[in-house]
C-alpha positions as CSV (number, residue, x, y, z in Angstrom):
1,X,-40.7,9.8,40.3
2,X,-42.4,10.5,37.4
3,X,-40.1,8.7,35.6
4,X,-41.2,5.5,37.5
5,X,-45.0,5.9,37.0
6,X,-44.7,6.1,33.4
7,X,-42.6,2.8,33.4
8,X,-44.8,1.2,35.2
9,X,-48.0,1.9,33.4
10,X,-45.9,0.7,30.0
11,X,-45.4,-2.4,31.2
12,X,-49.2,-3.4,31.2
13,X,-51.3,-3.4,28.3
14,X,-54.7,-2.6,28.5
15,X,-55.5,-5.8,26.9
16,X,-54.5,-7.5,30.1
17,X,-56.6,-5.0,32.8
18,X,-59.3,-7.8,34.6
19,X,-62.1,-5.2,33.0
20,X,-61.3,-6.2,29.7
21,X,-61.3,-9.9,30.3
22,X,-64.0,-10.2,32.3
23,X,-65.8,-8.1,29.3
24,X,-64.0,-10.9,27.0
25,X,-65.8,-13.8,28.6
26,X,-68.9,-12.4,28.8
27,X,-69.1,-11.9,24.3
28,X,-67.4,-15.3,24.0
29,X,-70.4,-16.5,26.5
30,X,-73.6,-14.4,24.7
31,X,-71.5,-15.7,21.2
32,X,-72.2,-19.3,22.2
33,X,-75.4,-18.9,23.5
34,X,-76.2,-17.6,20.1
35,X,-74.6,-20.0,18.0
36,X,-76.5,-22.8,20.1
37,X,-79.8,-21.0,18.7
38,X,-78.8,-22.1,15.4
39,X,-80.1,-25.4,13.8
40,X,-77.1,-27.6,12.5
41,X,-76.5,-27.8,9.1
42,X,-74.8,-30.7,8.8
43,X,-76.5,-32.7,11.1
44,X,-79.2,-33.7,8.5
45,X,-81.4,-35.8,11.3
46,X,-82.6,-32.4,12.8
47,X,-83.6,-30.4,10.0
48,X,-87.4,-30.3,9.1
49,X,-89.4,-31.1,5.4
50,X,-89.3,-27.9,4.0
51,X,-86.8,-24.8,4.3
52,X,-85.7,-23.8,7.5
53,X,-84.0,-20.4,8.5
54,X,-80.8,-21.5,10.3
55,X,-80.7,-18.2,11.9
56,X,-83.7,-17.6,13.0
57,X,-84.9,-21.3,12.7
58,X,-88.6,-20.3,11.1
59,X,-90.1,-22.9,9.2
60,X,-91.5,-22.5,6.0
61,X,-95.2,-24.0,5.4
62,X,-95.0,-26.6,2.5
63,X,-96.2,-23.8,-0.4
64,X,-92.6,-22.3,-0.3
65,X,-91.1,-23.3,-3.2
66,X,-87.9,-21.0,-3.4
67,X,-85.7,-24.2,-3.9
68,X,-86.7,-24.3,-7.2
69,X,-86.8,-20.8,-8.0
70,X,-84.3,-21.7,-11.2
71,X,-86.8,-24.4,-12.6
72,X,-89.8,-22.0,-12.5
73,X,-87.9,-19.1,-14.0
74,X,-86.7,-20.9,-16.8
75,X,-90.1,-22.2,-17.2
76,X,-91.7,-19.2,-17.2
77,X,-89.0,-17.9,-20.0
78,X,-89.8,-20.3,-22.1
79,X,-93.6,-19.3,-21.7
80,X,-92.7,-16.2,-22.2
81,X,-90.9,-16.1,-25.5
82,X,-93.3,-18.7,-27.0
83,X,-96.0,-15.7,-26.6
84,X,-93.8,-12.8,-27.9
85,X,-95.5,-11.1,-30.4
86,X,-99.1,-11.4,-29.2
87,X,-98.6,-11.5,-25.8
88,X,-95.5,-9.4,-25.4
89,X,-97.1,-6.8,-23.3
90,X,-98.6,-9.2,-20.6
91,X,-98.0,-9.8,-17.1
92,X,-95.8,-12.2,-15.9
93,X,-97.2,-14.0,-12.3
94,X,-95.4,-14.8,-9.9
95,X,-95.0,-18.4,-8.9
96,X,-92.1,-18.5,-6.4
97,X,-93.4,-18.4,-3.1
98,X,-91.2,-17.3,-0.4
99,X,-91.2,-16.9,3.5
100,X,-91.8,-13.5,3.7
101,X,-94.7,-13.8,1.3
102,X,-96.5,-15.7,3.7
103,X,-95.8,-13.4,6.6
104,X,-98.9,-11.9,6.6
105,X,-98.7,-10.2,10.2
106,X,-95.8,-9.0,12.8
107,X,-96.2,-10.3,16.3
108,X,-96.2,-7.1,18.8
109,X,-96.3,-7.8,22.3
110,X,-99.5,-10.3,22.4
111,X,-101.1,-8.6,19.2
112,X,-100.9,-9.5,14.9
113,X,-100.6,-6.5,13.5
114,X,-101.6,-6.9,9.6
């Protein structure tokens, strides 16, 4: 007898018990719903002006400038080297702007906490 219970629980994997598929479904379902949440990114048409978080699909306001983070750092090299010996000690400002810089508050519940 016991011999008979063991063969019989072998022979299905617990892959295969409804529980698990039924689970299955339900992550392939919530992964969908997710993915659906995202804006395309190769469907050009949809996209807004100025830079978009696929993820969580906040836009930007147009004094973002992150884009062209490269341009403005070599720029402000080159400023920087041309003042070396008197200005050496300086401050650098910062003129990329990016989304979280203009996050000036978190939304909780119905209040803007700052």
């Amino acid at each position: 007898m016991c011999e008979e219970t063991t063969s019989k629980l072998k022979n299905v994997h617990k892959e295969e018990i409804n529980a698990r598929i039924a689970s299955a479904k339900q992550d392939k379902l919530g992964l969908r719903k997710k993915l659906e949440l995202f804006i395309d990114q190769l469907n050009l048409e949809g996209h807004p002006e100025s830079v978009v978080s696929i993820a969580s699909g906040c836009i930007a306001p147009l004094s973002v400038n992150v884009h062209d983070a490269l341009a403005i750092g070599s720029q402000k090299m080159s400023e920087f080297e041309k003042s070396w010996h008197a200005g050496f000690h300086n401050t650098i400002s910062k003129k990329v702007e990016t989304i979280s810089i203009t996050k000036k508050h978190v939304n909780v519940l119905r209040d803007q906490c700052h």
